[in-house]
MIMI-958517 format. One record per residue (C-alpha): residue number from 1; residue in one letter; chain; x, z, y. Coordinates in steps of 0.2 Angstrom, whole numbers. Example, Ala and Ser with C-alpha at 12.3 -4.5 7.8 and 13.67 -1.06 7.14 Angstrom:
[1, "A", "A", [62, 39, -22]]
[2, "S", "A", [68, 36, -5]]
***
This chain:
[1, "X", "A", [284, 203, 64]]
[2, "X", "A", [268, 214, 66]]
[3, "X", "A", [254, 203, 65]]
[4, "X", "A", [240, 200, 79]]
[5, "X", "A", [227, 208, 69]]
[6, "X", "A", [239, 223, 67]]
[7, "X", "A", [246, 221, 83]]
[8, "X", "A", [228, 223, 90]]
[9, "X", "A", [222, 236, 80]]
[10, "X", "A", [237, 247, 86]]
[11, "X", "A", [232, 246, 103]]
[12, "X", "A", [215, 249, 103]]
[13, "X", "A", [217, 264, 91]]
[14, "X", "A", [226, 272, 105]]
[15, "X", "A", [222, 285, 118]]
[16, "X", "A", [203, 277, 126]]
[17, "X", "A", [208, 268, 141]]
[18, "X", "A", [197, 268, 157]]
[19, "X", "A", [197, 248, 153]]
[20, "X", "A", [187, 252, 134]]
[21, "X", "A", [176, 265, 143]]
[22, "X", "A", [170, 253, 155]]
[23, "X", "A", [166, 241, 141]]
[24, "X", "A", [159, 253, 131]]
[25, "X", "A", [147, 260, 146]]
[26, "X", "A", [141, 243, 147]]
[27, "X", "A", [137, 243, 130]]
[28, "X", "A", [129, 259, 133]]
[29, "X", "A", [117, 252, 148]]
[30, "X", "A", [112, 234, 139]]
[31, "X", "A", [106, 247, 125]]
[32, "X", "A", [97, 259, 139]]
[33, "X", "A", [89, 243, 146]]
[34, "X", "A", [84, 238, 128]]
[35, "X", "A", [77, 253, 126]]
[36, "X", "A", [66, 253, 142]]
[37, "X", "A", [60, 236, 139]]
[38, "X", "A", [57, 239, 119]]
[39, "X", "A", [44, 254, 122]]
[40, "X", "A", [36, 248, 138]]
[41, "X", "A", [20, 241, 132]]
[42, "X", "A", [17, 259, 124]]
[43, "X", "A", [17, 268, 142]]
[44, "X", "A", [10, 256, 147]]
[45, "X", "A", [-5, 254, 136]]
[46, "X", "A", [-18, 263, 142]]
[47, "X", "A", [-17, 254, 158]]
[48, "X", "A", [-17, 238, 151]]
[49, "X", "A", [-34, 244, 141]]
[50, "X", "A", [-42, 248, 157]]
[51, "X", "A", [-35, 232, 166]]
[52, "X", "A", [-43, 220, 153]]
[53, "X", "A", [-56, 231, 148]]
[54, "X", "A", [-52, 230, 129]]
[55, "X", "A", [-55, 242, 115]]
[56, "X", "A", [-40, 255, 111]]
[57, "X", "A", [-37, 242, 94]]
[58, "X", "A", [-38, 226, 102]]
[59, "X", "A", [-20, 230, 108]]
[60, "X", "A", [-13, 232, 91]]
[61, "X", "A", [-6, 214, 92]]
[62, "X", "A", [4, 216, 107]]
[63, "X", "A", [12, 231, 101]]
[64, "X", "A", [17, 225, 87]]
[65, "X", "A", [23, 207, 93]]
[66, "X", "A", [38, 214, 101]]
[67, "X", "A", [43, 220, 84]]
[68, "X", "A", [38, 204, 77]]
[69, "X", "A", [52, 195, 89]]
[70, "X", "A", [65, 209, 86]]
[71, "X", "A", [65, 209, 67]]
[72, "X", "A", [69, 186, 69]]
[73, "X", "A", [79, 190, 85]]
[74, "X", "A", [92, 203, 76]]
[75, "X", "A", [93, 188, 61]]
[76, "X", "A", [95, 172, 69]]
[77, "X", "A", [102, 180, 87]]
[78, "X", "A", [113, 193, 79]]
[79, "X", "A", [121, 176, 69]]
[80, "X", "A", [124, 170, 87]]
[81, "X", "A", [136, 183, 89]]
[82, "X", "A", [149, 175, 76]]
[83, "X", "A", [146, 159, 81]]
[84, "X", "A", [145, 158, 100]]
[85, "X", "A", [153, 175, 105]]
[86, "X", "A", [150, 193, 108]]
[87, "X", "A", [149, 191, 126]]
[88, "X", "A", [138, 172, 126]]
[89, "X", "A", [126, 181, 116]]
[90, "X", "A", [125, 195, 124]]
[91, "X", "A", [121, 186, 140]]
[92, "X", "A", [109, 175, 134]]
[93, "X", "A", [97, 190, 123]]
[94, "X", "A", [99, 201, 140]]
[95, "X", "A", [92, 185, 149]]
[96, "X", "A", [78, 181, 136]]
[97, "X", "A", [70, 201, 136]]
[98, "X", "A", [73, 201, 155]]
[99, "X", "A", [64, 185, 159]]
[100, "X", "A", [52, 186, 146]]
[101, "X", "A", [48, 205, 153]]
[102, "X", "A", [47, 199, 172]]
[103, "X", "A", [34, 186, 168]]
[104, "X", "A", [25, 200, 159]]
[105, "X", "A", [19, 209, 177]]
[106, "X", "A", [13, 189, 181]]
[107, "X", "A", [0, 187, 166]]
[108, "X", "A", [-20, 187, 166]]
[109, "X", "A", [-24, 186, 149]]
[110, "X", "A", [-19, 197, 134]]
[111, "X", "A", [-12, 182, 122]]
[112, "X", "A", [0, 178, 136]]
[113, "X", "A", [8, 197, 132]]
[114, "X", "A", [8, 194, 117]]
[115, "X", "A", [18, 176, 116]]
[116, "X", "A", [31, 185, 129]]
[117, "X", "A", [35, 202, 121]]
[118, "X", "A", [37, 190, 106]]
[119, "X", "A", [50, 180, 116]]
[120, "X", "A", [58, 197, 123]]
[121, "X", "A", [59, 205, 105]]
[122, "X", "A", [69, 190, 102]]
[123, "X", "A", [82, 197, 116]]
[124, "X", "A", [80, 213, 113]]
[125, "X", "A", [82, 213, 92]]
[126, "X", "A", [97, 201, 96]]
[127, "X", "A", [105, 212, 107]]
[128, "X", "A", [106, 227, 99]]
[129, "X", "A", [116, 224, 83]]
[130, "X", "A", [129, 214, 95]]
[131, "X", "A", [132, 227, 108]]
[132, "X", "A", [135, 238, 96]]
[133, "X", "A", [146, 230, 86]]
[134, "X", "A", [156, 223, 103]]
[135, "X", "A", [159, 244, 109]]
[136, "X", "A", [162, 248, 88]]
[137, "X", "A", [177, 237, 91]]
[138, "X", "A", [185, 243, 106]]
[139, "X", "A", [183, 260, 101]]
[140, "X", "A", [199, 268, 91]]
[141, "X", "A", [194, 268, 72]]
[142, "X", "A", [193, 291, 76]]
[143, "X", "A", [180, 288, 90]]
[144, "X", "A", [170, 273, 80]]
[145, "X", "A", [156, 283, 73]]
[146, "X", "A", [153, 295, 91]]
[147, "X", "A", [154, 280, 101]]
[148, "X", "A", [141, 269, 90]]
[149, "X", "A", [130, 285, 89]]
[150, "X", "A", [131, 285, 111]]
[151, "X", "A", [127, 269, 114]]
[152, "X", "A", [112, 270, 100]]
[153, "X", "A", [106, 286, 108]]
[154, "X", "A", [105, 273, 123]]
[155, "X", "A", [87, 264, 117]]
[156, "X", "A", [77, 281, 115]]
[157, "X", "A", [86, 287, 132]]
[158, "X", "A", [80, 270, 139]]
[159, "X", "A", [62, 273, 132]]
[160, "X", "A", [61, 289, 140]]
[161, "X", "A", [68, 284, 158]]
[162, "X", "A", [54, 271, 155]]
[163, "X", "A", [40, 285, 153]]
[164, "X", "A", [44, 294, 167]]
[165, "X", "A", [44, 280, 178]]
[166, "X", "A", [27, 275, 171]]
[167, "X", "A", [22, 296, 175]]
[168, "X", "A", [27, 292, 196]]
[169, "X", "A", [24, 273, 198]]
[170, "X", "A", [9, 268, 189]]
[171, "X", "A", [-3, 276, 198]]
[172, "X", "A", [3, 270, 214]]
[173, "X", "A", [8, 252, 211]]
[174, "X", "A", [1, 248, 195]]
[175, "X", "A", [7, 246, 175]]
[176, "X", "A", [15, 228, 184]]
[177, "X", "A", [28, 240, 191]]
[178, "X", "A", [34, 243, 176]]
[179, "X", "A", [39, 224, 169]]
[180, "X", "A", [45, 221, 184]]
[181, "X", "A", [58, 234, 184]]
[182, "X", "A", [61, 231, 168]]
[183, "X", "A", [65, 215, 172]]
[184, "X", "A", [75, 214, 188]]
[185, "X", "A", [86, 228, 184]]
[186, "X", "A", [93, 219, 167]]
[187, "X", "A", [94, 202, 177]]
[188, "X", "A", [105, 210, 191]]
[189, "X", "A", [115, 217, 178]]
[190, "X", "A", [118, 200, 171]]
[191, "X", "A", [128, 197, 187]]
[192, "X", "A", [140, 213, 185]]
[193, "X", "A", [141, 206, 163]]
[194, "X", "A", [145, 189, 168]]
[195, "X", "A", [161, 196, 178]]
[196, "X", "A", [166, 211, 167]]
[197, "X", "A", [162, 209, 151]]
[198, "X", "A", [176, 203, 138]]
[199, "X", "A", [175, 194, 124]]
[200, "X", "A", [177, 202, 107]]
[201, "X", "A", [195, 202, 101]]
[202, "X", "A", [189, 198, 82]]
[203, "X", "A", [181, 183, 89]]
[204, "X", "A", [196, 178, 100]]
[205, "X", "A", [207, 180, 84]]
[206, "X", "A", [198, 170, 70]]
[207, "X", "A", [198, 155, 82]]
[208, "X", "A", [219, 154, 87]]
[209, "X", "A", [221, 143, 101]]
[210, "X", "A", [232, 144, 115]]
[211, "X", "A", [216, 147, 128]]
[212, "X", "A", [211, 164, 118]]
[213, "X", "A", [229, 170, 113]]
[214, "X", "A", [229, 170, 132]]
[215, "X", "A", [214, 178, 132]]
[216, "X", "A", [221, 191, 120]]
[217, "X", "A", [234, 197, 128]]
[218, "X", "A", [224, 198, 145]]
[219, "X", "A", [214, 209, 139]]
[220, "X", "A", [226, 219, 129]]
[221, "X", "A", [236, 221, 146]]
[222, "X", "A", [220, 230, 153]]
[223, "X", "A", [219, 241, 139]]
[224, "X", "A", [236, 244, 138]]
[225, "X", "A", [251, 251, 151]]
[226, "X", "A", [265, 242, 142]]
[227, "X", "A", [265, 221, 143]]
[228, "X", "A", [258, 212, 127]]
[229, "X", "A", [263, 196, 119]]
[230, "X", "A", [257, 191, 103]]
[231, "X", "A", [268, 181, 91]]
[232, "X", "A", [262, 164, 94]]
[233, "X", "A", [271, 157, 76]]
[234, "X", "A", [258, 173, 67]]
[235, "X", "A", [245, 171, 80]]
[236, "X", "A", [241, 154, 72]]
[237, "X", "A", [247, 157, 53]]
[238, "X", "A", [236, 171, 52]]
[239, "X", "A", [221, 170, 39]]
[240, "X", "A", [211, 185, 34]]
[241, "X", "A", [201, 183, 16]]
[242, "X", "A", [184, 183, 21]]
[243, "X", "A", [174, 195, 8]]
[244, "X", "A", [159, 187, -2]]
[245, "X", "A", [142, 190, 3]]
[246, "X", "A", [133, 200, -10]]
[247, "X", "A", [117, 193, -20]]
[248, "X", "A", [103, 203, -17]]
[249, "X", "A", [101, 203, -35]]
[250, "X", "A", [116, 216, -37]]
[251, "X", "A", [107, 232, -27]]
[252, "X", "A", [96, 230, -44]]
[253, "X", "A", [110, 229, -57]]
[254, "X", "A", [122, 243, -64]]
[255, "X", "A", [109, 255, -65]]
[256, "X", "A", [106, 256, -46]]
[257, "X", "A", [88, 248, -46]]
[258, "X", "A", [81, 264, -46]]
[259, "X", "A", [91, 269, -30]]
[260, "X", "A", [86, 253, -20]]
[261, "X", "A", [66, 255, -24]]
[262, "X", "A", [70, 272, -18]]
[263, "X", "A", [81, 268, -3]]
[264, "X", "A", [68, 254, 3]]
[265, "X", "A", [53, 264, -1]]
[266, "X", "A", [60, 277, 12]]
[267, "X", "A", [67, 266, 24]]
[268, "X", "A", [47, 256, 23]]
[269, "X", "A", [37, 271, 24]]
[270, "X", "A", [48, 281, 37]]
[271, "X", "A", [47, 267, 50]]
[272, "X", "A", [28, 264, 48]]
[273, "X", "A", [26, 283, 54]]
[274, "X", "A", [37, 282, 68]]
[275, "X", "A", [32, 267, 76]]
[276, "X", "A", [15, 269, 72]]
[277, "X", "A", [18, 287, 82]]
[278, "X", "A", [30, 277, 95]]
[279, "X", "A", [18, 262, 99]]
[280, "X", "A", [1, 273, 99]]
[281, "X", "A", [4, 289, 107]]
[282, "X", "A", [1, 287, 125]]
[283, "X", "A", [-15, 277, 121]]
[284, "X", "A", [-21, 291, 111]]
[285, "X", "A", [-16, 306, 120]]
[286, "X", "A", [-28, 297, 136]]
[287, "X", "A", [-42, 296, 124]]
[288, "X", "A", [-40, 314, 117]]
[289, "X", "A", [-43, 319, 136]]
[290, "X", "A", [-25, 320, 145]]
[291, "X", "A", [-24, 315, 162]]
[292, "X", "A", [-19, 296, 161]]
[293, "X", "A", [-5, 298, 174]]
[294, "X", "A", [2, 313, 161]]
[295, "X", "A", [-1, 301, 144]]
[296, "X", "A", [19, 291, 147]]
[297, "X", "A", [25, 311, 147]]
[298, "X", "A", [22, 309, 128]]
[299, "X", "A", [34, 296, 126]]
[300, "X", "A", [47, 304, 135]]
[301, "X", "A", [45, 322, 125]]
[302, "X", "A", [46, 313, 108]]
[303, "X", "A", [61, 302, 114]]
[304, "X", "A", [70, 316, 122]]
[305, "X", "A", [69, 326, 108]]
[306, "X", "A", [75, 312, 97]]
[307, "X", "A", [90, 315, 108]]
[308, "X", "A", [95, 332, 106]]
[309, "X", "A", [91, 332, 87]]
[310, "X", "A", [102, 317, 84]]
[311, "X", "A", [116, 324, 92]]
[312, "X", "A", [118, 338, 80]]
[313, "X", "A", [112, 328, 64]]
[314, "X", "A", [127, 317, 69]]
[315, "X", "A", [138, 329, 69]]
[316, "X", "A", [133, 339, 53]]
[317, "X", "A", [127, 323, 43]]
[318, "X", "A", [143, 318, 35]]
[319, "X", "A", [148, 337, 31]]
[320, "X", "A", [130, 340, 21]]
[321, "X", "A", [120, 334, 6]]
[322, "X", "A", [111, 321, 17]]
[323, "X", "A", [96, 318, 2]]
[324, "X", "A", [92, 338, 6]]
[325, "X", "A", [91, 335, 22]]
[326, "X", "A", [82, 319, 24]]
[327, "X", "A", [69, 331, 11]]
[328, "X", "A", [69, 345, 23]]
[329, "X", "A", [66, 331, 37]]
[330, "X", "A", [51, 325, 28]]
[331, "X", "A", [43, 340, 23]]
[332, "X", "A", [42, 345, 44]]
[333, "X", "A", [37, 328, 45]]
[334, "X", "A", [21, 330, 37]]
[335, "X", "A", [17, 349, 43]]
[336, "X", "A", [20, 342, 60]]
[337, "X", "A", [7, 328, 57]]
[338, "X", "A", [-6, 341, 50]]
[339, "X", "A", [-3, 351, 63]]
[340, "X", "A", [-5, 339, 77]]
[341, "X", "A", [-23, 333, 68]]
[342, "X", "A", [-29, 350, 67]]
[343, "X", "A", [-25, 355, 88]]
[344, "X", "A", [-28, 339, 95]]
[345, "X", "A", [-45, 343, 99]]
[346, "X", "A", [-41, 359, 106]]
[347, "X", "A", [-34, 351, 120]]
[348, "X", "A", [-21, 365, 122]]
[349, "X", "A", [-8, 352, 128]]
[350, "X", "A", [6, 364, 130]]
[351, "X", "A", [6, 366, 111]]
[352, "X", "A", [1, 348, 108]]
[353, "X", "A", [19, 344, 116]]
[354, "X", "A", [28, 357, 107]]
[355, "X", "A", [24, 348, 91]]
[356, "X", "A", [27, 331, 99]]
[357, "X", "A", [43, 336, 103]]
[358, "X", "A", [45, 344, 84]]
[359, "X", "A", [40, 325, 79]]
[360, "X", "A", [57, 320, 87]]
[361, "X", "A", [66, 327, 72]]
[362, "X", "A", [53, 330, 56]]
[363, "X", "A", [45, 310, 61]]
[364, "X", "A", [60, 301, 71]]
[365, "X", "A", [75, 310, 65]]
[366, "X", "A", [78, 301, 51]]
[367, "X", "A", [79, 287, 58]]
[368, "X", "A", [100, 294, 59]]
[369, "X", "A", [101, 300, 43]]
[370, "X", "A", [94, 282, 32]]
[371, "X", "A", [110, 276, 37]]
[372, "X", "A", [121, 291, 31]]
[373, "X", "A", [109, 289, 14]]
[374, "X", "A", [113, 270, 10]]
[375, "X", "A", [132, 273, 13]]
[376, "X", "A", [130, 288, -1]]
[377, "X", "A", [119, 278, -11]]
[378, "X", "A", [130, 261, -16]]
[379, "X", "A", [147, 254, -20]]
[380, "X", "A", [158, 249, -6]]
[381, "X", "A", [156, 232, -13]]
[382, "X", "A", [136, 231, -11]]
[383, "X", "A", [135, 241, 5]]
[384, "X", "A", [133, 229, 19]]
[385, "X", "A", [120, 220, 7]]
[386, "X", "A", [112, 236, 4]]
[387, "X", "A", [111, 241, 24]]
[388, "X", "A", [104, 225, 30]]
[389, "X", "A", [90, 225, 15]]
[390, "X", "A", [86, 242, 20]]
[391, "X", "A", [86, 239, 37]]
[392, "X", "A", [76, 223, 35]]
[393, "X", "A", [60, 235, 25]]
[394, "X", "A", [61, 247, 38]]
[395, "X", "A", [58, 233, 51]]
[396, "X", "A", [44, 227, 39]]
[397, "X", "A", [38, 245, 39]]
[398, "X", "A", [39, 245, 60]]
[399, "X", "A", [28, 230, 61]]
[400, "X", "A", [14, 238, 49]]
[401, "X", "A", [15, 253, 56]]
[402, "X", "A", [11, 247, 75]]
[403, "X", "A", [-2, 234, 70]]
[404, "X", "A", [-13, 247, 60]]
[405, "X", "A", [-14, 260, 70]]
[406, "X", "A", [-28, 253, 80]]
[407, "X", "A", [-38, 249, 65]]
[408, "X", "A", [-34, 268, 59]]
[409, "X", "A", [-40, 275, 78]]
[410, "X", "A", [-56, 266, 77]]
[411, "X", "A", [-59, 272, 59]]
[412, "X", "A", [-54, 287, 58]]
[413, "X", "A", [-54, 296, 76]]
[414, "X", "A", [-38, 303, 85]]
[415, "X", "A", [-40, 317, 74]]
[416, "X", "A", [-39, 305, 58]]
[417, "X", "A", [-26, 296, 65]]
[418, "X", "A", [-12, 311, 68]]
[419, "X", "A", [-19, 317, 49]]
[420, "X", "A", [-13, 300, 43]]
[421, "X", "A", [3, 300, 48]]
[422, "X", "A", [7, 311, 34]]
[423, "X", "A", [3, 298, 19]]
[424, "X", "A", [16, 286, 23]]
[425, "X", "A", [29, 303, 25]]
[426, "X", "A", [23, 307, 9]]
[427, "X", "A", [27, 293, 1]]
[428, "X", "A", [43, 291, 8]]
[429, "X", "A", [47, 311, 3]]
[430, "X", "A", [42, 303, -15]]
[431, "X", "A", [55, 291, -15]]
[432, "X", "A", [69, 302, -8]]
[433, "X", "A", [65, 312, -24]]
[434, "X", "A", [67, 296, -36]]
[435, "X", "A", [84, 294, -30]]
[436, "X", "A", [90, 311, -30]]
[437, "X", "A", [97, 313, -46]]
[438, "X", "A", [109, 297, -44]]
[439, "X", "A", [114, 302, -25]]
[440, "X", "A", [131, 306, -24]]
[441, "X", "A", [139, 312, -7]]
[442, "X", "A", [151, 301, -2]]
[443, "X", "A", [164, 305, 12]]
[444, "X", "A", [164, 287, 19]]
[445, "X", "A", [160, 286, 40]]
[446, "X", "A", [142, 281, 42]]
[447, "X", "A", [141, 260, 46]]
[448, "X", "A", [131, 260, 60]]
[449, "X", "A", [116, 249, 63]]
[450, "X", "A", [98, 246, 73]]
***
C-alpha cells in the first residue's frame, strides 16, 4: 500500500491544477503586498522629512526598524509556521504588517513609526519564508524552483507598484495615502485567505488524526480529477526520521571555514549596499534636485530592473559557474556606484536612471545568485545550517546598511554617499575571491529563501 506521503507527493507532482494555481497566486499576492508594505517608508521619505521637519538622517531609524522587526519576525514567526500551521500563520503576519501599516497614516510623532514598522517587520519577516514554503509545496518538484523564483519576484514587483502609486497620489492626498493602502488592501485580502486558502499538507500529515486525513483528502480531491482516500491504517503508522539540526560549529570544520568566512562576508557586505541603495534613494534623489513628485520613480527603476535581470539569472544560474558570475556582478557593482557619484551632480536624470536601473543587476542582482552560491559551497548535510546563517549576516548587513546611510549623507554629501557604495561591494568581491578556489559547481536545484 502506497503510503500518504507517497501518495501525496504523486499527486501534487502531476500536471499544475487550476486548484494549485490559485494557491500559489495567493502566495504570489501576500508577497506583492509584502513587498509594498516593506519599501514604503523609502517612497515615502522625503515627505515624511518635510512633514516633521527633520534632517535627511534623523530618519535612519525608521528605515531601519522595519528590518529590525523582519530579521526577529522571520525567526520566531517563521517557527509559527510548524507549530500552528501554514495557513494560521499566514493570517496572523498578513494582519500584523496590515494593521501595524494602517495605524502608520494615524501617527504625529516620529517614534510612533518607528515602534509600528517594527511591529509590521514582524509580519512582513514572518510571512515571507512561510508563503514561500506553502506554494514550494504545492508546486510539482519540476516546477519548484520557477514557482519560488515568481512569487519572490513578488516583493520587488510590490515595492515598485508601491512607487508608482507614491509618483500619482502623494502629491494629491498626501504620504498617508500610501499606509493606508498599504493597509486596507492586505486587510481585505484577509477576507478572501481566511475562505481560500488551505492548509499545508506536510503539516496536515505529521499530525494524523481523523479531522486532517479528512482534510487531506479534501484538498487532494481539488487538485485532483479522480477521488482520494488515503489508507487510514498507513495514515497513522506513518513516521518520517526527522533530520538532525546541524551545529553551527560544523560550517567551520572539514576545511570549509574558509568558505563560510567568505560566504558570510559576501552575504554582510552585499546586503549593506543594497538596502542602503534601497531605503536612501528616494530621499537623496530629492536633495540632488529631482522633482520630489518624480523621487518614488527611483524605486520603481531599480526594482523593475531587479525584475528583468532576475528572470534571466534564474534561468542561466544553475547552467554557469555562479562564483564568476556573482564576480562579474560585483565588479559592475562598483563601476555602477562610481559612476552614479561622478553624474549625480550633473543632474542629467535620464543617465542617472540609466545607471539606477544598471544598479538592479551589478547592486541587487545578487541577491539571486547568494543562494545558488551556498548550495555550491557546502555538503548536503550542512546546507540548511549554512543558508539560514548566511541569510541571518545578510540581514545583519541590511540593518547596517539602512541605519548608516544617513550618518554617510550628512558626512559626505550625496556625492560621497553613491561613492561609498562601492567599499562594502569591494569587500564582498574580496570575499568571493577567498572562496573561489574551494567552490565547486554543484547541479543541485537552488533552496530558495528571503
Amino acid at each position: 500500500m502506497e503510503s500518504p506521503n507517497n501518495q501525496i507527493s504523486s499527486i501534487i507532482d502531476r500536471k499544475i491544477s487550476g486548484y494549485q494555481w490559485l494557491i500559489i497566486l495567493l502566495c504570489f499576492f501576500i508577497a506583492l503586498f509584502d513587498g509594498f508594505d516593506t519599501q514604503a517608508v523609502a517612497f515615502t521619505a522625503p515627505a515624511i522629512i518635510d512633514a516633521f521637519q527633520l534632517e535627511a538622517k534623523a530618519l535612519a531609524p525608521v528605515l531601519t526598524a522595519g528590518i529590525i522587526g523582519m530579521t526577529i519576525g522571520a525567526m520566531c514567526l517563521g517557527i509559527l509556521g510548524d507549530k500552528l500551521g501554514r495557513r494560521k500563520t499566514l493570517i496572523l503576519c498578513i494582519f500584523i504588517f496590515a494593521i501595524s501599516t494602517l495605524f502608520t497614516a494615524f501617527v504625529t510623532h516620529l517614534n510612533h513609526i518607528f515602534i509600528l514598522r517594527v511591529i509590521a517587520g514582524l509580519g512582513m519577516g514572518g510571512a515571507t519564508p512561510v508563503l514561500l514554503a506553502l506554494a514550494a509545496e504545492y508546486s510539482p518538484k519540476r516546477y519548484k524552483g520557477l514557482v519560488t523564483t515568481g512569487v519572490l519576484l513578488a516583493l520587488p514587483a510590490g515595492a515598485m507598484l508601491g512607487g508608482l502609486l507614491a509618483a500619482k497620489i502623494m502629491p494629491i492626498w498626501g504620504w498617508q495615502s500610501i499606509y493606508i493602502i498599504g493597509g486596507v488592501v492586505p486587510l481585505l485580502f484577509l477576507v478572501i485567505l481566511f475562505f481560500v486558502l488551505p492548509e499545508s499538507l506536510e503539516y496536515l500529515r505529521q499530525k494524523p488524526t481523523a479531522l486532517n486525513k479528512q482534510t487531506i483528502e479534501k484538498i487532494l480531491n481539488k487538485i485532483s480529477a479522480e477521488k482520494i482516500h488515503l489508507d487510514e491504517n498507513n495514515f497513522h503508522s506513518t513516521t518520517e526520521s526527522k533530520e538532525k539540526t546541524a551545529k553551527l560549529s560544523i560550517l567551520f570544520q572539514q576545511g570549509l571555514a574558509k568558505t563560510t568566512i567568505g560566504v558570510w562576508g559576501t552575504y554582510f557586505f552585499n546586503w549593506v549596499a543594497w538596502f542602503m541603495l534601497l531605503s536612501w534613494l528616494p530621499t537623496i534623489l530629492k536633495q540632488a534636485g529631482l522633482d520630489p513628485s518624480n523621487a518614488p520613480y527611483a524605486s520603481v527603476t531599480v526594482n523593475a530592473a531587479f525584475i528583468v535581470f532576475a528572470i534571466p539569472l534564474a534561468y542561466f544560474l544553475p547552467k554557469l559557474n555562479t562564483v564568476k558570475i556573482l564576480s562579474f556582478m560585483f565588479i559592475c557593482g562598483i563601476a555602477i556606484a562610481i559612476a552614479l557619484g561622478l553624474t549625480i551632480q550633473s543632474q542629467q536624470w535620464g543617465l542617472i536612471f540609466v545607471l539606477i536601473a544598471c544598479a538592479g543587476f551589478g547592486i541587487g542582482g545578487q541577491q539571486l545568485a547568494l543562494n545558488y552560491l551556498v548550495v555550491a559551497s557546502y555538503p548536503t548535510e550542512v546546507r540548511a545550517t549554512a543558508i539560514g546563517w548566511a541569510i541571518g549576516m545578510g540581514r545583519f548587513g541590511a540593518i547596517i546598511g539602512s541605519a548608516i546611510g544617513g550618518l554617510i549623507l550628512a558626512s559626505f554629501g550625496i556625492q560621497g554617499y553613491f561613492m561609498s557604495l562601492a567599499i562594502p561591494l569591494v569587500i564582498a568581491f574580496i570575499c568571493i575571491l577567498m572562496i573561489r578556489k574551494s567552490y565547486k559547481q554543484t547541479t543541485d536545484k537552488i533552496v530558495t529563501s528571503h
